[in-house]
C-alpha positions in Angstrom: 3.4 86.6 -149.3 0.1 85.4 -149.3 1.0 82.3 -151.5 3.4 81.4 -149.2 0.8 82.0 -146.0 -1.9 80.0 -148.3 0.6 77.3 -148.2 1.2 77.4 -145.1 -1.8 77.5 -143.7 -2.5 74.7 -146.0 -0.2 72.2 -144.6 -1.3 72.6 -141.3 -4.9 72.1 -142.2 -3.9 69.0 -144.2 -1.6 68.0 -140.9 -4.8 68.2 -139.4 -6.9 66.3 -141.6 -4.2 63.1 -141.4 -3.9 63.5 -137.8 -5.7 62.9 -134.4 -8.4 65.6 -135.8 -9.3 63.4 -138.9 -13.3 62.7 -138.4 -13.5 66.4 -138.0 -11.3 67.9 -140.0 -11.5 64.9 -142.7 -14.4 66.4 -144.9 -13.2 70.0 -145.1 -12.7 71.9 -148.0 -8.6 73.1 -147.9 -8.7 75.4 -150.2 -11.6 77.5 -149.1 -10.6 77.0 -145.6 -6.9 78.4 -146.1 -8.6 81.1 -148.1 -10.8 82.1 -145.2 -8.2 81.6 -142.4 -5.3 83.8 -144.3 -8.2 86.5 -144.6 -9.2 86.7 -141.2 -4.8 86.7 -140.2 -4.4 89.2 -141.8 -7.2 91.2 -141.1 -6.2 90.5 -136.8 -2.4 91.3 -137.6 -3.1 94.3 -139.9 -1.3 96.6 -137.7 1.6 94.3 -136.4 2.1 93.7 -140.3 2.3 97.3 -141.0 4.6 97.6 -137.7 7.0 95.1 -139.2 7.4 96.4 -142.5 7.9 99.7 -141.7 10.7 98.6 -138.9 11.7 96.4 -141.7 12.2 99.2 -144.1 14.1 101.8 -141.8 16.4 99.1 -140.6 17.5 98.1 -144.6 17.5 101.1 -146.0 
């Protein structure tokens, strides 16, 4: 999962870079960014992870 968040997370920020939000975002470092952002999501959605995986699980199996 977290490759695919990474990526994620990664296209925006390069959406970003390209876009409206270029001088700001134009001299950021992607890969350390998307590394700190998918950190910090997951840390805030610990619990509504845990909730969906569980509901996940009982509704498969």
């Amino acid at each position: 999962m977290e490759n695919y968040l990474g990526q994620y997370i990664a296209d925006i920020l390069r959406d970003a870079s390209r876009g409206v939000y270029k001088d700001i975002y134009g001299t950021m470092n992607i890969t350390d960014a998307t590394d700190e952002i998918s950190e910090d999501f997951v840390a805030a959605m610990e619990n509504e992870i845990e909730n969906f995986v569980d509901d996940y699980l009982m509704n498969r199996f």
